[in-house]
C-alpha positions in Angstrom: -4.0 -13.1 -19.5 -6.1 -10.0 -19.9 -9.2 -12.4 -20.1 -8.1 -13.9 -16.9 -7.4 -10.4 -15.2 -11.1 -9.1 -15.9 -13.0 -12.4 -15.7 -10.8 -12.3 -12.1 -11.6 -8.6 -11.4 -15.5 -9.3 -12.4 -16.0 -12.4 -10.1 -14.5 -10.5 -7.2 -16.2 -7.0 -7.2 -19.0 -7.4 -10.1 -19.0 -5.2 -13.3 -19.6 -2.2 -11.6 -16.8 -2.8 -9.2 -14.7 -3.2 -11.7 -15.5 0.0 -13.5 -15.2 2.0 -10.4 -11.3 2.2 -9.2 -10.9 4.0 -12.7 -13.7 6.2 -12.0 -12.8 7.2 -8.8 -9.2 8.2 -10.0 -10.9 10.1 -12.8 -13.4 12.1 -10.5 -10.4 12.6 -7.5 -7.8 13.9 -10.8 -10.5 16.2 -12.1 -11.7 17.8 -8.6 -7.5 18.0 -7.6 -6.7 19.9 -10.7 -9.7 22.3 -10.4 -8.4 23.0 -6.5 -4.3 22.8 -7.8 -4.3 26.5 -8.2 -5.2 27.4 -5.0 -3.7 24.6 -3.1 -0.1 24.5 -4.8 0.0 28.3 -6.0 2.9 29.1 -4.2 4.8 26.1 -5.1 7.3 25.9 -8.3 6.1 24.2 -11.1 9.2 22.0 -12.0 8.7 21.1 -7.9 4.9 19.9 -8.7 6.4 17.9 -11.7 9.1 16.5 -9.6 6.4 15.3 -6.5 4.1 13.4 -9.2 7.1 12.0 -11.0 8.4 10.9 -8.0 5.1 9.2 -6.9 4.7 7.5 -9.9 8.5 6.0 -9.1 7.4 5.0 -5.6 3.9 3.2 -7.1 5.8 1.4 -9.9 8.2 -0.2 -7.5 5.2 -0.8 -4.9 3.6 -3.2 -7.8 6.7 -4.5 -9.1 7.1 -7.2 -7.0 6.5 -10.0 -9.8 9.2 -12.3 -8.8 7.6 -12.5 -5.3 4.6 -13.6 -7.0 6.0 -15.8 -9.2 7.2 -17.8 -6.2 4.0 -17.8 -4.3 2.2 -19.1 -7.4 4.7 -22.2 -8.3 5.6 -23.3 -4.5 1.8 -23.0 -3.1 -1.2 -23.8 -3.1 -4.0 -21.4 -4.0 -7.6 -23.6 -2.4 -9.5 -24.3 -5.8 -7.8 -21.6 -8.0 -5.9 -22.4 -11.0 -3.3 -19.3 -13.2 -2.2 -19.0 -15.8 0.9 -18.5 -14.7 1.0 -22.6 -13.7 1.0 -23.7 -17.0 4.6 -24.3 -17.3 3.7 -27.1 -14.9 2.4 -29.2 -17.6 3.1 -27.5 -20.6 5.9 -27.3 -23.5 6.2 -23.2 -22.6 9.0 -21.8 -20.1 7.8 -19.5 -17.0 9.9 -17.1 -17.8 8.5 -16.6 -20.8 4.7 -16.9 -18.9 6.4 -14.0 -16.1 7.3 -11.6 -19.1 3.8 -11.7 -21.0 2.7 -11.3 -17.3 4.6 -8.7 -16.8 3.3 -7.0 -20.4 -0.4 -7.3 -19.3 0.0 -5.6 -15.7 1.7 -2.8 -17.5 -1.3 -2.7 -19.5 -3.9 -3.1 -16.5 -2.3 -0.1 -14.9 -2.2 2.0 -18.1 -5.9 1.6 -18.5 -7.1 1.5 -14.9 -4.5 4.3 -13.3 -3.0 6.6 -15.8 -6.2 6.6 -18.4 -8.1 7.8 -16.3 -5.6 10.7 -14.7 -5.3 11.7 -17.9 -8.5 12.3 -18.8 -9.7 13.8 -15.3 -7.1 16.4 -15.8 -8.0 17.2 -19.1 -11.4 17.8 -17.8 -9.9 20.6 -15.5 -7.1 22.0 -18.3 -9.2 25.0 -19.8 -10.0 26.3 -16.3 -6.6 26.3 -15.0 -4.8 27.5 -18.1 -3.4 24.3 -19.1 -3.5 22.8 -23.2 -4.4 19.1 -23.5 -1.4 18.2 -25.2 0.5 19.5 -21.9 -1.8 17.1 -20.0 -1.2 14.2 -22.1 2.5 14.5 -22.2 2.1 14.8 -18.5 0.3 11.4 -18.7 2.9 10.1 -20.7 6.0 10.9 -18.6 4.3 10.0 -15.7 3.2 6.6 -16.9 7.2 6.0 -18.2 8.2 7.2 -14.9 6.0 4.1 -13.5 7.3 1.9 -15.6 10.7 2.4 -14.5 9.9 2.1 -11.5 7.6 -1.3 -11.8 10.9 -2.2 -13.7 13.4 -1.6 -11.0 11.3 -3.5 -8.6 10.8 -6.6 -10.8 14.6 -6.8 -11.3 15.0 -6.6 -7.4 12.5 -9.3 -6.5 13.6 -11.6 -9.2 17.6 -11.1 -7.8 16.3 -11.6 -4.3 15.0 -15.0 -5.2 18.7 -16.4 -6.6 21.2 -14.2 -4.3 20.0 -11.7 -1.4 24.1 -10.4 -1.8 23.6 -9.1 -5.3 20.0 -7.8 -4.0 21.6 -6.0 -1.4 24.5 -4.3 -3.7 22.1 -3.6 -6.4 19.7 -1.6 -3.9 23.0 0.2 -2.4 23.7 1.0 -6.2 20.6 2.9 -6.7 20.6 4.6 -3.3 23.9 5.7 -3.9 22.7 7.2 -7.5 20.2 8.6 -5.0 22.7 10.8 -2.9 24.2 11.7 -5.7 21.3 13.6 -6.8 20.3 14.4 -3.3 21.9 16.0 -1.1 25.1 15.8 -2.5 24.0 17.6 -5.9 26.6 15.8 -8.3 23.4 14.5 -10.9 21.1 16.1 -12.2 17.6 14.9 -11.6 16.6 14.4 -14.9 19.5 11.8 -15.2 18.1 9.8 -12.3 14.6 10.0 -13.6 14.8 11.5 -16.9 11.1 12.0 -17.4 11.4 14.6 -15.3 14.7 15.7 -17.2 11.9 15.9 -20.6 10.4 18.5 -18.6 13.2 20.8 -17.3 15.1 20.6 -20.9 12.3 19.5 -23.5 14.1 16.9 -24.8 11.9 14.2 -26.1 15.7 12.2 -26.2 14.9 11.5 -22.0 11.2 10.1 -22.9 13.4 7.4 -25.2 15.7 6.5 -22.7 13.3 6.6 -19.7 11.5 3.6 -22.5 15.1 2.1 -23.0 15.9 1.9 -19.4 12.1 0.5 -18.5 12.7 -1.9 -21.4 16.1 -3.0 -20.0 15.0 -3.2 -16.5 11.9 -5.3 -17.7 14.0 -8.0 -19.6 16.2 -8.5 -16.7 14.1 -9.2 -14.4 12.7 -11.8 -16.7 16.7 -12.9 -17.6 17.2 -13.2 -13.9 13.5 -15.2 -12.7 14.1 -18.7 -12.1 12.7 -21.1 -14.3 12.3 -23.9 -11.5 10.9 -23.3 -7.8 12.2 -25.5 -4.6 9.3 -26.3 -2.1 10.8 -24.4 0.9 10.1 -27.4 4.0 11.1 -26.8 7.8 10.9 -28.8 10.8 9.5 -26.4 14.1 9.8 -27.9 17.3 6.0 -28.6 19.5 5.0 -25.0 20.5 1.7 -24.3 20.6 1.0 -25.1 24.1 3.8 -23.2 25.1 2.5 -20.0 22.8 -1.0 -20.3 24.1 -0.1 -20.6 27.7 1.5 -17.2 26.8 -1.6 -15.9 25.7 -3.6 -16.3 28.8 -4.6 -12.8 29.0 -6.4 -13.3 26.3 -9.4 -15.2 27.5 -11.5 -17.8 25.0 -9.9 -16.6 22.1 -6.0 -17.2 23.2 -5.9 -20.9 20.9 -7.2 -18.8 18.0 -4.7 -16.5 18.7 -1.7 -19.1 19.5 -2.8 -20.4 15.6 -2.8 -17.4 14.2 0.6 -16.2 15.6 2.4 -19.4 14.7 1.1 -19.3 11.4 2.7 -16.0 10.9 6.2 -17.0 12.0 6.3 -20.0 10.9 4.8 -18.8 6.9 8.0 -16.1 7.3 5.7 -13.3 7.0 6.5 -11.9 10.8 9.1 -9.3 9.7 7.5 -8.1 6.8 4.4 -7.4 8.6 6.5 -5.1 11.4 8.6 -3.8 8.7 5.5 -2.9 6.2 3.6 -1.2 8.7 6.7 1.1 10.9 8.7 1.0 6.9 5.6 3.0 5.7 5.3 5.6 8.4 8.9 6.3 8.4 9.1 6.8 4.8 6.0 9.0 5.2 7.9 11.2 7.0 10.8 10.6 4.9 9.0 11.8 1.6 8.1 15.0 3.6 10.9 15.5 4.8 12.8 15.4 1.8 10.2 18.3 0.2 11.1 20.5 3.4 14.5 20.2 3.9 16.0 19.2 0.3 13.3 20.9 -2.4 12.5 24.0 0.4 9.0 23.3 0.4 7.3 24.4 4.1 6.1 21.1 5.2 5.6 22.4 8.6 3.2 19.0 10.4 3.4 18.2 13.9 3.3 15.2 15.6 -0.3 15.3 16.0 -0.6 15.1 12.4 1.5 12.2 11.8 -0.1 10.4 14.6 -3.3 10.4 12.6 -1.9 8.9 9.9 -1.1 5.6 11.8 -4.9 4.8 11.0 -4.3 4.4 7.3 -1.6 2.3 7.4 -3.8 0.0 9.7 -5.6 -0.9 6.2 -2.5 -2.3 4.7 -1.4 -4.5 7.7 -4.6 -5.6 8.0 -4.7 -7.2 4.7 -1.3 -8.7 4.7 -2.5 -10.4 7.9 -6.0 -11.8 6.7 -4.2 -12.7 2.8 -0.9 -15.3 3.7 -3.1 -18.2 4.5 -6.3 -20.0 2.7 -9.1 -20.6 4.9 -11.5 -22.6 3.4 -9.9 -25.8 5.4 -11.7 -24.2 8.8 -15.4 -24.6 7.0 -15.0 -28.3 8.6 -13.3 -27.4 12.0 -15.6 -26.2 15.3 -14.8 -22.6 14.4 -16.5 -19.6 12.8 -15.0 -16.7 10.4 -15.6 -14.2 13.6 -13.5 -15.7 15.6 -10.8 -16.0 13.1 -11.6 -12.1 12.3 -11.2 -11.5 16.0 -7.8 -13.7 16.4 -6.4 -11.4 13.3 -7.0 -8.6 15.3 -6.1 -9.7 18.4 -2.5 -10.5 16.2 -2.8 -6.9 14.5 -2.5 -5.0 17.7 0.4 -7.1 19.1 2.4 -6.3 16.2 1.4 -2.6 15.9 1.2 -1.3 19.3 5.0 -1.1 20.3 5.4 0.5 16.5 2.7 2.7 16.7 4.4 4.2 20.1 7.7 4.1 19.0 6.8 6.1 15.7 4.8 8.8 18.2 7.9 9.4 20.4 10.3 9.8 17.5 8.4 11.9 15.7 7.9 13.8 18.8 12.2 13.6 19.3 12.5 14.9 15.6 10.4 17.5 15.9 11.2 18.8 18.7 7.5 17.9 20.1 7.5 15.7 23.2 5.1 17.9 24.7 2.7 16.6 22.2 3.4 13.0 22.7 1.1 11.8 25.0 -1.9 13.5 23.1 -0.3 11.7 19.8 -0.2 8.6 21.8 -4.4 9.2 21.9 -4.6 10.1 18.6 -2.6 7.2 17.0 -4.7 4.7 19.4 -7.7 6.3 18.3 -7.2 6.1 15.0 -5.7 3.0 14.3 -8.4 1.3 16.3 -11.2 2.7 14.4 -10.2 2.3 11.1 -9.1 -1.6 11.2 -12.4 -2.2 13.1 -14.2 -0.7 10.0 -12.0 -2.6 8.1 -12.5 -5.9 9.7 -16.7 -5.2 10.4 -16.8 -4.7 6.0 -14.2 -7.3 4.9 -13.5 -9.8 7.3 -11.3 -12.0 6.1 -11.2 -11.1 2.6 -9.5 -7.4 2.7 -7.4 -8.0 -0.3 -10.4 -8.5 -1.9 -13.0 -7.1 -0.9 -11.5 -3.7 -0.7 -11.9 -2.9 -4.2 -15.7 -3.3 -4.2 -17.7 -0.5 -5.3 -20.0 -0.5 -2.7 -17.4 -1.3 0.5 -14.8 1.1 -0.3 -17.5 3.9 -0.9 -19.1 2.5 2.3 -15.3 2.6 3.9 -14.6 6.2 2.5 -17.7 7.7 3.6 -17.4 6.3 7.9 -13.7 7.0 7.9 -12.2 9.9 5.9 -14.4 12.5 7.5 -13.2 12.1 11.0 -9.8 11.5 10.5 -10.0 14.7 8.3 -11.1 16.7 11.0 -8.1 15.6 13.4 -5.6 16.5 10.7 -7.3 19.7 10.3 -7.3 20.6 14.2 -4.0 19.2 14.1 -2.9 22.2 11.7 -4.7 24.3 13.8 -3.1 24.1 17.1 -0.5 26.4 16.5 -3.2 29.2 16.3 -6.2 28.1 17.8 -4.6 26.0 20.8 -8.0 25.3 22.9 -10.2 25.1 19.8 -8.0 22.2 18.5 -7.2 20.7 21.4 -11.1 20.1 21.9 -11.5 18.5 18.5 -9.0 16.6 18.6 -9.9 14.6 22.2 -13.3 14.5 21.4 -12.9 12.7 18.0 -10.5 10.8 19.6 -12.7 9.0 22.2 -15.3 9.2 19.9 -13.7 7.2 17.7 -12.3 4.7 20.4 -16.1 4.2 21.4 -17.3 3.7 18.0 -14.2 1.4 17.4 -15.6 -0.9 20.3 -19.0 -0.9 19.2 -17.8 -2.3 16.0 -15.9 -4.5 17.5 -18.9 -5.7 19.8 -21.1 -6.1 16.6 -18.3 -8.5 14.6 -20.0 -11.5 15.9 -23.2 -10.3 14.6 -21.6 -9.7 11.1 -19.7 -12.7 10.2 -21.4 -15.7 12.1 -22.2 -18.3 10.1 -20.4 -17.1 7.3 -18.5 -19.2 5.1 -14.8 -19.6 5.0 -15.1 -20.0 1.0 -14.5 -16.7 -0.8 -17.5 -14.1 -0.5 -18.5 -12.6 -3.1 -19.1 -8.6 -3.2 -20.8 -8.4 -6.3 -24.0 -8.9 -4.6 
């Protein structure tokens, strides 16, 4: 399986693609630990080692979703690629014994391509800030356990939601009562919750062993609990795409793309997670920050201009998830070309994301105590979100999932979109103080970026006719 994972990692983004996620976390590590000092002064240490503990938590359970993928490998059907993972198909060897070697060599993949290379850009930056290398190893170390519980927790929840959603549902209120527990109410220490984090409050190496007991036990049940045999899911829809199309007028030429691509998204049961994905992620955004103000007294003091930037990086995520529940290689023999399709996903991305997007602006507004500020976060979320999925769309088309993690497209991605959206967030800070000053920046990039969305958006055509609906390859 780690054959498979770098022959699969080398076909899709070349050798030097492959070699360049690590680097990138090594060089963004080094150059955060040489700025920690002056960014995060102020701020307690045991508070800095609960925020990256707590990340690592939150990333675990975001790739943790094995049992998920277990089921989309055995009950569909992936074009021309074969896994590893469909050998129990015709073999003498059970799946669950293919999910928990699976489940061994994605611990190993993010070990070497995450936490490797965090380790060694912060050793890099130790002797200037003060800090030995063993403290930046151990740092590693607890952080990478901390991700492993948490990788753990989310494999036992995907694997439970695949036999009862019941037990799924009192499991998850289990740990979000351990949550309250800890926070607000107070009754738990943290280091119990997480006790990585309870290694570095005590020194106990006894919390590092039972954060690697509990990962341990977490892993094996998820692989107790995955089914061994899949059911091909089959419903019967009623004749609708007429009537879903004749919906669609406003949207010109493209409206039967559109009709196709909104259908396929019901009917494939991927609707809700799409809505929830993209208005889950900004409200746990604001969750997370939240929590650091008002629980860890951490000033966190963002407006709602500030969070309406954000909407644009959540755009990426959505965006994939649209573009990566269907196979389109069956189109290369229909009267159709990959723009158009590109185009329809849009089209489908800002149905979905528009009534979120506004609804997240005026709460946010409501919770802060901001609705002044809501119509120029209305602009700003528009703006954003607009440019950053047409930059998306104009560099990976139809292969986001993909294509993303090419060397040369997400340096390409990184270099048109960070710097403007960094300059909103900055004037955004900056209104408190300088109102005008801000104000100006942050309607001029705004339009600025809505004009530079369009143009993109004018040039798709350009960039993806005639293109094949076979994979592309970004090695090239």
């Amino acid at each position: 399986m780690v054959k498979e994972e770098w022959r699969l990692h080398q076909s899709l983004v070349g050798g030097f693609g492959s070699g360049f996620f690590p680097f990138m976390i090594f060089l963004f590590t080094a150059f955060g630990a040489y700025l920690a000092p002056y960014i995060m002064g102020n701020i307690e240490l045991t508070m800095i080692l609960l925020m990256l503990h707590l990340v690592s938590v939150i990333y675990g359970v975001f790739v943790g979703g094995f049992g998920r993928i277990g089921e989309h490998v055995m009950t569909r059907r992936l074009g021309q690629v074969n896994l590893l993972l469909q050998l129990s198909q015709q073999y003498p060897i059970s799946f669950k014994h293919l999910m928990g070697v699976f489940y061994v060599k994605d611990s190993l993949y993010y070990l070497v391509y995450s936490y490797v290379p965090l380790v060694m850009g912060g050793g890099l930056a130790a002797k200037s800030v003060g800090v030995s290398y063993r403290t930046v190893g151990m740092l590693g170390v607890s952080m990478f356990l901390a991700f492993m519980m948490g990788m753990g927790l989310s494999f036992v929840l995907s694997a439970l939601s695949l036999k009862s959603k019941w037990v799924t549902l009192l499991f998850g209120l289990s740990i979000f009562s351990l949550i309250l527990l800890v926070h607000p109410m107070g009754l738990i220490p943290v280091g119990y919750l997480v006790p990585p984090i309870g290694y570095w409050i005590t020194g106990n190496f006894g919390y590092l062993l039972a954060t690697i007991i509990i990962s341990s036990v977490l892993a094996a049940a998820g692989v107790f609990f995955m089914k061994e045999r899949f059911e091909l899911r089959q419903r019967q829809y009623d004749e609708s795409f007429l009537s879903t199309e004749d919906k669609l007028v406003f949207m010109g030429d493209l409206r039967t793309m559109v009709a196709k691509e909104w259908l396929e998204l019901v009917r494939s049961g991927s609707l809700f997670p799409v809505l929830t994905g993209f208005g889950g992620q900004l409200i746990a955004f604001y969750f997370i920050l939240w929590l650091f103000q008002a629980g860890f007294g951490i000033l966190i003091n963002f407006n709602v201009i500030f969070f309406s930037g954000f909407v644009g990086f959540m755009g990426v995520m959505t965006y994939s998830f649209i573009t990566n529940y269907e196979h389109n290689e069956y189109l290369n023999v229909q009267p159709v070309s990959v723009d158009m399709v590109v185009k329809a996903k849009l089209a489908v991305y800002l149905l979905l994301t528009s009534g979120s997007t506004i609804s997240y602006v005026f709460l946010i507004g409501f919770l802060k105590g901001q609705m002044n500020l809501i119509p120029m976060g209305l602009i700003v979320s528009t703006a954003t979100s607009l440019f950053v999925v047409a930059v998306t769309a104009y560099l990976t088309g139809l292969w986001t999932n993909t294509m993303f993690f090419g060397a040369k497209t997400i340096l390409k991605f990184s270099a048109i979109v960070v710097p403007p959206l960094i300059f909103i967030e900055i004037a955004s800070m900056m209104l408190e103080f300088r109102s005008q000053t801000a104000t100006q920046v942050i309607y001029g990039c705004s339009f600025l970026l809505i004009i530079v969305a369009a143009l993109i958006f004018s040039r798709l055509k350009h960039r993806w006719c005639g293109t094949s609906f076979s994979y592309v390859s970004t090695g090239v």
